[in-house]
PyMOL Python script that loads the backbone (N, CA, C, O; Angstrom):
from pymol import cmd

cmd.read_pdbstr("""\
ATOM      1  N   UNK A   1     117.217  90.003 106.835  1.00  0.00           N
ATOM      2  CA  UNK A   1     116.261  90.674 107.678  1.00  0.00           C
ATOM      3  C   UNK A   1     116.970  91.493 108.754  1.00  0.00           C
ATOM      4  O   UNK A   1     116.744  92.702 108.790  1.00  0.00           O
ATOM      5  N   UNK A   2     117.588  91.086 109.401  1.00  0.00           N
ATOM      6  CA  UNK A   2     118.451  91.750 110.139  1.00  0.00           C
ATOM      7  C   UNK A   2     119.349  92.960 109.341  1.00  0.00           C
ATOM      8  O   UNK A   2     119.229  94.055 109.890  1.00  0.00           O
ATOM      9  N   UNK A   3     119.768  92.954 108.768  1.00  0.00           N
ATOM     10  CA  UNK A   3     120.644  94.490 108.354  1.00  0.00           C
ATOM     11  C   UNK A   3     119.238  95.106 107.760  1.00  0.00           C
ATOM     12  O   UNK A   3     119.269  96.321 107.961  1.00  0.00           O
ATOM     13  N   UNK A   4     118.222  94.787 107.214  1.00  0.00           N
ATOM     14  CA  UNK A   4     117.194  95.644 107.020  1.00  0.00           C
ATOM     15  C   UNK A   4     115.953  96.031 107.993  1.00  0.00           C
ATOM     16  O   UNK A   4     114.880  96.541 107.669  1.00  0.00           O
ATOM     17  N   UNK A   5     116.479  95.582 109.480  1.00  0.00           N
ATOM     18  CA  UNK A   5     115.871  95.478 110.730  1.00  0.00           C
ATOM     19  C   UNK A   5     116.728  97.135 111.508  1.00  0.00           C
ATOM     20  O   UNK A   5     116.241  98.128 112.047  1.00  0.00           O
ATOM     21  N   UNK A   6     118.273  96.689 111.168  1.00  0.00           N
ATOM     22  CA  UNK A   6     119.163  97.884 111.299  1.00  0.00           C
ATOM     23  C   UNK A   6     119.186  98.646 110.684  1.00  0.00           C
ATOM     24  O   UNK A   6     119.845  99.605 111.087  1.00  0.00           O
ATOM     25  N   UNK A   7     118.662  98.750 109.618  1.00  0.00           N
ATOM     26  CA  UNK A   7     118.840 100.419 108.906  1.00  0.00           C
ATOM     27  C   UNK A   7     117.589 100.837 109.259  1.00  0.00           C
ATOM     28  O   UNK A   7     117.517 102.065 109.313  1.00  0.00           O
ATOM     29  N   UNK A   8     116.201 100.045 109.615  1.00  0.00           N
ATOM     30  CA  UNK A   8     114.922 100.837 109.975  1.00  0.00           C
ATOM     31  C   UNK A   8     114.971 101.556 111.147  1.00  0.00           C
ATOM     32  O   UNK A   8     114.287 102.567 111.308  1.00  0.00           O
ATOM     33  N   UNK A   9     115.729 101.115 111.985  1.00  0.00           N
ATOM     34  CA  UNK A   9     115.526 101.305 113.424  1.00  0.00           C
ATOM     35  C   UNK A   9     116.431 102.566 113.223  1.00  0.00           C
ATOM     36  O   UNK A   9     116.237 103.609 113.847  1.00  0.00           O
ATOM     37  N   UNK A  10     117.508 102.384 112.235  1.00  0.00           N
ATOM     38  CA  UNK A  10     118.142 103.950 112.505  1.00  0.00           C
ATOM     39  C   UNK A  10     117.494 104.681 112.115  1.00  0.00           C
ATOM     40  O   UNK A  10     117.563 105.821 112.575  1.00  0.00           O
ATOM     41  N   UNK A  11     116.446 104.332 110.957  1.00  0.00           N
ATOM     42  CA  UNK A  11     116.225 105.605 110.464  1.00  0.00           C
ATOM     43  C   UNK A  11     115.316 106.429 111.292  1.00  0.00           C
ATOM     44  O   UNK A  11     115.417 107.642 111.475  1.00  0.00           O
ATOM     45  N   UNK A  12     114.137 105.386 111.919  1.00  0.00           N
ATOM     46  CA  UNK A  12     113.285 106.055 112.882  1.00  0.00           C
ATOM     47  C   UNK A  12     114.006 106.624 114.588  1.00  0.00           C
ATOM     48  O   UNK A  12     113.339 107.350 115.325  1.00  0.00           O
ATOM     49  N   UNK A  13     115.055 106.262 114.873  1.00  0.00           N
ATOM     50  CA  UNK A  13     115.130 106.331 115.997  1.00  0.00           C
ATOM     51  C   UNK A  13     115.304 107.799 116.363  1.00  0.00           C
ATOM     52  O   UNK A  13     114.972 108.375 117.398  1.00  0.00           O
ATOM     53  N   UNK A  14     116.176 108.485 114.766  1.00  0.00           N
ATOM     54  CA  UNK A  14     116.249 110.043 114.785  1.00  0.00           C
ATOM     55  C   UNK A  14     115.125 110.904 115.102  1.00  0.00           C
ATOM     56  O   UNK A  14     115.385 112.094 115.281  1.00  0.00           O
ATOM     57  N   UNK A  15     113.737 110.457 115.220  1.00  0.00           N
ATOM     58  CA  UNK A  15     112.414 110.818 115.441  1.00  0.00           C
ATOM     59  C   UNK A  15     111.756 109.995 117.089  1.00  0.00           C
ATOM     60  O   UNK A  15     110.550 109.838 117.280  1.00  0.00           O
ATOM     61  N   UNK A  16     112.593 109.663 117.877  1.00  0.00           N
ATOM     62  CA  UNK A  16     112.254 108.540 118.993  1.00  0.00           C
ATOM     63  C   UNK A  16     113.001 108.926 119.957  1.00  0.00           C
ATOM     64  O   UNK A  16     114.179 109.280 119.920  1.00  0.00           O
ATOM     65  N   UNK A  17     111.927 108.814 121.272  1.00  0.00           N
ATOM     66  CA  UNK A  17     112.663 109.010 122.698  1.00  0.00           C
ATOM     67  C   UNK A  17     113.515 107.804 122.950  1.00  0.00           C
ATOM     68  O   UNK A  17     113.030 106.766 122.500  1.00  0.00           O
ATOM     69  N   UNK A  18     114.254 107.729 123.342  1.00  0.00           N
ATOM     70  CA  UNK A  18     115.325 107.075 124.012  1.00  0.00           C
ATOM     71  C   UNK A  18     114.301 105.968 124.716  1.00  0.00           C
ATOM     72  O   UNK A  18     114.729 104.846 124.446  1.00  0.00           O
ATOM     73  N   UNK A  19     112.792 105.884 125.729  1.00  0.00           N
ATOM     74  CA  UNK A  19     112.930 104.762 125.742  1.00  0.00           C
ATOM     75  C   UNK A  19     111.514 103.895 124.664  1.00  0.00           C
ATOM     76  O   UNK A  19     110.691 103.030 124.966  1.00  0.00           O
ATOM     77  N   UNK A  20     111.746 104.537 123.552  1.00  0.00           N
ATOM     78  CA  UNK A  20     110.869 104.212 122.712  1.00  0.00           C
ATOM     79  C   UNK A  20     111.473 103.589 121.657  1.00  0.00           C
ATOM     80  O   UNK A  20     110.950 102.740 120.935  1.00  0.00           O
ATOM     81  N   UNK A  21     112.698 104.067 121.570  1.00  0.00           N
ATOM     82  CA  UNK A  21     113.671 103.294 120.544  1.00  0.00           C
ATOM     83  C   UNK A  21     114.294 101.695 121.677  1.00  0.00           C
ATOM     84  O   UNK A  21     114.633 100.591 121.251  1.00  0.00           O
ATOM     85  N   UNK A  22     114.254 102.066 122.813  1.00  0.00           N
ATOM     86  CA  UNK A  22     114.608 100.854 123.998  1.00  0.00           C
ATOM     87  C   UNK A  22     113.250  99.750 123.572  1.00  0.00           C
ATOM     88  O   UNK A  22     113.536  98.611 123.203  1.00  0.00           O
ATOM     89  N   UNK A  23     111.728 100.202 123.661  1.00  0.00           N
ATOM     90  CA  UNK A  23     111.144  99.221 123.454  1.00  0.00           C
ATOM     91  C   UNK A  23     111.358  98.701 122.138  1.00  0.00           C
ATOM     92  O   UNK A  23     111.437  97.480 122.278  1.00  0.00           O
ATOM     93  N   UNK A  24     111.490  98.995 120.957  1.00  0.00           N
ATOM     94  CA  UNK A  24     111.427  98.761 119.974  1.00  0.00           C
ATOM     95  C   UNK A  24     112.804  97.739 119.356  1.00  0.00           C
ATOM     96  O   UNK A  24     112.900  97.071 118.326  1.00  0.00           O
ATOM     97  N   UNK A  25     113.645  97.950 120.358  1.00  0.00           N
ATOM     98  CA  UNK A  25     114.494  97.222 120.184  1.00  0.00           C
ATOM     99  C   UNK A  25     114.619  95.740 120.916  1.00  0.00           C
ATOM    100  O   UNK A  25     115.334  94.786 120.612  1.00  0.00           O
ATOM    101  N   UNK A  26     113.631  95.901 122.029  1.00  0.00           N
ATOM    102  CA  UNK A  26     113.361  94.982 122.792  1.00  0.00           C
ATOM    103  C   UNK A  26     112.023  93.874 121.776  1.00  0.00           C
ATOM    104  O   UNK A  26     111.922  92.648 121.796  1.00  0.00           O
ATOM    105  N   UNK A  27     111.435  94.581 121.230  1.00  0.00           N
ATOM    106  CA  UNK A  27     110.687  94.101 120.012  1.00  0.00           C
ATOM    107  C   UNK A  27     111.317  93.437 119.092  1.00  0.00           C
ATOM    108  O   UNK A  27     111.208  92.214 119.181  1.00  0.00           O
ATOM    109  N   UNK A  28     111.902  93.821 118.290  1.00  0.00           N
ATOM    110  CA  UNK A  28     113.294  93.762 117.139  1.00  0.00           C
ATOM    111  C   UNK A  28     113.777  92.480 117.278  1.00  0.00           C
ATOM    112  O   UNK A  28     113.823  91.690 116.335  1.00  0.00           O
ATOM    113  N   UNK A  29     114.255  92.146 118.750  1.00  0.00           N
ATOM    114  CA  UNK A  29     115.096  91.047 118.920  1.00  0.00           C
ATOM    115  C   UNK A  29     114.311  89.577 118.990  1.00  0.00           C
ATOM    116  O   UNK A  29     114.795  88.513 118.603  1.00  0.00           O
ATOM    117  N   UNK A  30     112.777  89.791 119.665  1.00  0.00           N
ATOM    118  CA  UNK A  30     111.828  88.730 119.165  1.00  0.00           C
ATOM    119  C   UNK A  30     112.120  88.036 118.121  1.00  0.00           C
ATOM    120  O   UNK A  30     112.586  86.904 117.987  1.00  0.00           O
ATOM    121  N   UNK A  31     111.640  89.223 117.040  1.00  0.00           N
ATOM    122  CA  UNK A  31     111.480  89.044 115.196  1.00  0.00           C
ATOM    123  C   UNK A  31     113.127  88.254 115.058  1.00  0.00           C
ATOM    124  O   UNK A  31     113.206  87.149 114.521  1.00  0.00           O
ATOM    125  N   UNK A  32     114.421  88.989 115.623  1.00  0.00           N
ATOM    126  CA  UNK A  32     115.163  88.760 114.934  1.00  0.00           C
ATOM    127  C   UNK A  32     115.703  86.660 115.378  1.00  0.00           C
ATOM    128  O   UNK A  32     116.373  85.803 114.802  1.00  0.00           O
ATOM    129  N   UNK A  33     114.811  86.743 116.829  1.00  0.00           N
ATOM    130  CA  UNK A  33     115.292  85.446 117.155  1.00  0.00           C
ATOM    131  C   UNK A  33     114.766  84.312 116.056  1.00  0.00           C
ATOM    132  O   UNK A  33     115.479  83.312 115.972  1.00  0.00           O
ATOM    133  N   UNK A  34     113.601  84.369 115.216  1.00  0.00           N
ATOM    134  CA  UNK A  34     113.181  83.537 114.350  1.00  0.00           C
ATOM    135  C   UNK A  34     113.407  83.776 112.946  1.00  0.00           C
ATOM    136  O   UNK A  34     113.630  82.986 112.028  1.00  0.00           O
ATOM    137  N   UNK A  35     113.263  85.539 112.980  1.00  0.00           N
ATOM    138  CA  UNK A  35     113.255  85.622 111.322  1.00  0.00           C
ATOM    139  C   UNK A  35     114.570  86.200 110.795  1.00  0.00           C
ATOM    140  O   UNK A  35     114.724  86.470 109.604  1.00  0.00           O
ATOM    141  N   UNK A  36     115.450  86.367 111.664  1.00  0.00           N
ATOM    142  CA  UNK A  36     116.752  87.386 111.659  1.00  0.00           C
ATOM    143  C   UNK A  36     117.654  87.312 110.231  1.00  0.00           C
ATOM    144  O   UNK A  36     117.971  88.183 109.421  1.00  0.00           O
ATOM    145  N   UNK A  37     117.908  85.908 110.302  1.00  0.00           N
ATOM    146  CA  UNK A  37     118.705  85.069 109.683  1.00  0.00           C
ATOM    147  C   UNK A  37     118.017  84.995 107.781  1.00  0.00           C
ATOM    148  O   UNK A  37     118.562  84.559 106.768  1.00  0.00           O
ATOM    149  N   UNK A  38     116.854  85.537 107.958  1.00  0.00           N
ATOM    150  CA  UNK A  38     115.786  85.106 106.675  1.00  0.00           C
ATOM    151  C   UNK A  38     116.362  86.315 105.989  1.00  0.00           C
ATOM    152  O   UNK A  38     116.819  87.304 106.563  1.00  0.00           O
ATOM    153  N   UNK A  39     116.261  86.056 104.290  1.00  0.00           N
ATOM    154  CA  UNK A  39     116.082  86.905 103.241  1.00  0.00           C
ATOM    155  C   UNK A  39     115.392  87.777 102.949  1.00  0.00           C
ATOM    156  O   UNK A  39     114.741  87.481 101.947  1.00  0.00           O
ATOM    157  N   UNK A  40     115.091  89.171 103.484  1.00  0.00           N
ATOM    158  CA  UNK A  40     114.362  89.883 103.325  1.00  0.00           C
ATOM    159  C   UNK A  40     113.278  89.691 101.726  1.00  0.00           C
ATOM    160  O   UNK A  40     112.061  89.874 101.699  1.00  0.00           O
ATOM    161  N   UNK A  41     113.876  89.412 100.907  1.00  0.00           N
ATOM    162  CA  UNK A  41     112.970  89.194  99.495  1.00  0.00           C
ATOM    163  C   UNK A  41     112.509  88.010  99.687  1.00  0.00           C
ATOM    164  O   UNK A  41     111.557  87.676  98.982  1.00  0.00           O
ATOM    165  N   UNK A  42     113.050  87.032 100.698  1.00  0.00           N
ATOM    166  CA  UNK A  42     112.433  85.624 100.662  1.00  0.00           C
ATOM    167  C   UNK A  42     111.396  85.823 101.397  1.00  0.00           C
ATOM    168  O   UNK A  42     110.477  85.110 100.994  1.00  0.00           O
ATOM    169  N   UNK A  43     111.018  86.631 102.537  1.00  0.00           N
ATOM    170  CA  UNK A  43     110.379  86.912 103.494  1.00  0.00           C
ATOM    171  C   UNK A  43     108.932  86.202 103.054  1.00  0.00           C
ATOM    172  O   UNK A  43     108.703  86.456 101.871  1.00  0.00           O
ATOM    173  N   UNK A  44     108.036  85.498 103.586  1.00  0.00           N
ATOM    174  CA  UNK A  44     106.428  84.735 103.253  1.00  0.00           C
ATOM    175  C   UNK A  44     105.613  85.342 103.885  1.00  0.00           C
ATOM    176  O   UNK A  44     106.260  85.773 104.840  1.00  0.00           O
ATOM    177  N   UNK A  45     104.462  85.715 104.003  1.00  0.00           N
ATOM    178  CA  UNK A  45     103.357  85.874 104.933  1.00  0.00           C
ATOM    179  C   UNK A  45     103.364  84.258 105.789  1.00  0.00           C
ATOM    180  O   UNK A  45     102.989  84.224 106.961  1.00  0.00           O
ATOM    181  N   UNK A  46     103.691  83.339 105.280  1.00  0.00           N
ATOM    182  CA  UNK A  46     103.523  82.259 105.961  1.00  0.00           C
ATOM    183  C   UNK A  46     104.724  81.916 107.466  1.00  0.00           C
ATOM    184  O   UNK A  46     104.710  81.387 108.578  1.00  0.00           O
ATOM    185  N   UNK A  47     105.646  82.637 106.535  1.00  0.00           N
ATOM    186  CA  UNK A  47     106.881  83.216 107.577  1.00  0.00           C
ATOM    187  C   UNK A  47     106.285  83.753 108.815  1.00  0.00           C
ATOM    188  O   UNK A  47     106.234  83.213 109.920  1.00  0.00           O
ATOM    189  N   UNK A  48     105.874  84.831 108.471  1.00  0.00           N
ATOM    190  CA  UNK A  48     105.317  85.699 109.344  1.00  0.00           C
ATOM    191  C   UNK A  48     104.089  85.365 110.608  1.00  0.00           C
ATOM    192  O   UNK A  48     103.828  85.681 111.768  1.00  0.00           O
ATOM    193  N   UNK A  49     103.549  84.471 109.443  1.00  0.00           N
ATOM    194  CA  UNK A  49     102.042  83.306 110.708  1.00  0.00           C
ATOM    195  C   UNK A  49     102.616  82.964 111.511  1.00  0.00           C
ATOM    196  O   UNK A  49     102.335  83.189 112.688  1.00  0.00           O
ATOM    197  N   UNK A  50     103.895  82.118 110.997  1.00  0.00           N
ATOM    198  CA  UNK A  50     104.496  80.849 112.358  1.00  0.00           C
ATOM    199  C   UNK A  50     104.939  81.842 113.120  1.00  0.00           C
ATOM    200  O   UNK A  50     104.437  81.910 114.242  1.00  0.00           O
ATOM    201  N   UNK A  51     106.009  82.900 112.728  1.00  0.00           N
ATOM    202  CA  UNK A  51     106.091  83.787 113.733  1.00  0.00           C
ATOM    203  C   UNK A  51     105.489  84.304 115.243  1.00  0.00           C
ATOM    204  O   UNK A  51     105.737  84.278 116.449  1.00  0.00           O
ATOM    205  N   UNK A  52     104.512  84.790 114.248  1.00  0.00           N
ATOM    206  CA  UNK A  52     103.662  85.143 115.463  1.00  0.00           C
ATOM    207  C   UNK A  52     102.658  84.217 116.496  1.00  0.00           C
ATOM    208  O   UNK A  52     102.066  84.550 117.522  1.00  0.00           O
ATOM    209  N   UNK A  53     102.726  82.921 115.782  1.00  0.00           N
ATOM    210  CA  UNK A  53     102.105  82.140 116.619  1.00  0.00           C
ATOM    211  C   UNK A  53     103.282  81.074 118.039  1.00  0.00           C
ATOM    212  O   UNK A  53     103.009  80.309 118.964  1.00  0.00           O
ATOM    213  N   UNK A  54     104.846  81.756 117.323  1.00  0.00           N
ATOM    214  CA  UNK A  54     105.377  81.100 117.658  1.00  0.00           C
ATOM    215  C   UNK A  54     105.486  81.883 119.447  1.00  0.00           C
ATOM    216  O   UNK A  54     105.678  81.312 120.521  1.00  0.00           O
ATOM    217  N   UNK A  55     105.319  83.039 119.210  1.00  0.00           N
ATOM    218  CA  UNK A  55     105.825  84.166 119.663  1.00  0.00           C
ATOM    219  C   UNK A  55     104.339  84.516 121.211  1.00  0.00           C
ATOM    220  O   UNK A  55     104.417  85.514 121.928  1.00  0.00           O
TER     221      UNK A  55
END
""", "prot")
cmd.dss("prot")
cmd.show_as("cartoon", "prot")
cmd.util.cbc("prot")
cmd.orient("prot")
């Protein structure tokens, strides 16, 4: 999740103010504190529940 967290953020950031790519990265690091470490193909919607409830 993380290296596919890093190639999104580059790709959009070429289209992003400086502090819009700042929030988004401030976002990013949420996701990456729980789901960072996860398999992007493993990725669950159930993943994603606890997430956000964790959050």
């Amino acid at each position: 999740m993380d290296e596919w967290l890093d190639q999104w953020l580059a790709m959009k950031a070429e289209d992003l103010e400086e502090a819009t790519i700042y929030s988004y990265r401030i976002t990013l690091d949420r996701v990456r504190g729980r789901l960072g470490q996860a398999r992007l193909q493993g990725l669950t919607e159930e993943d994603v529940e606890q997430w956000m409830q964790w959050g």
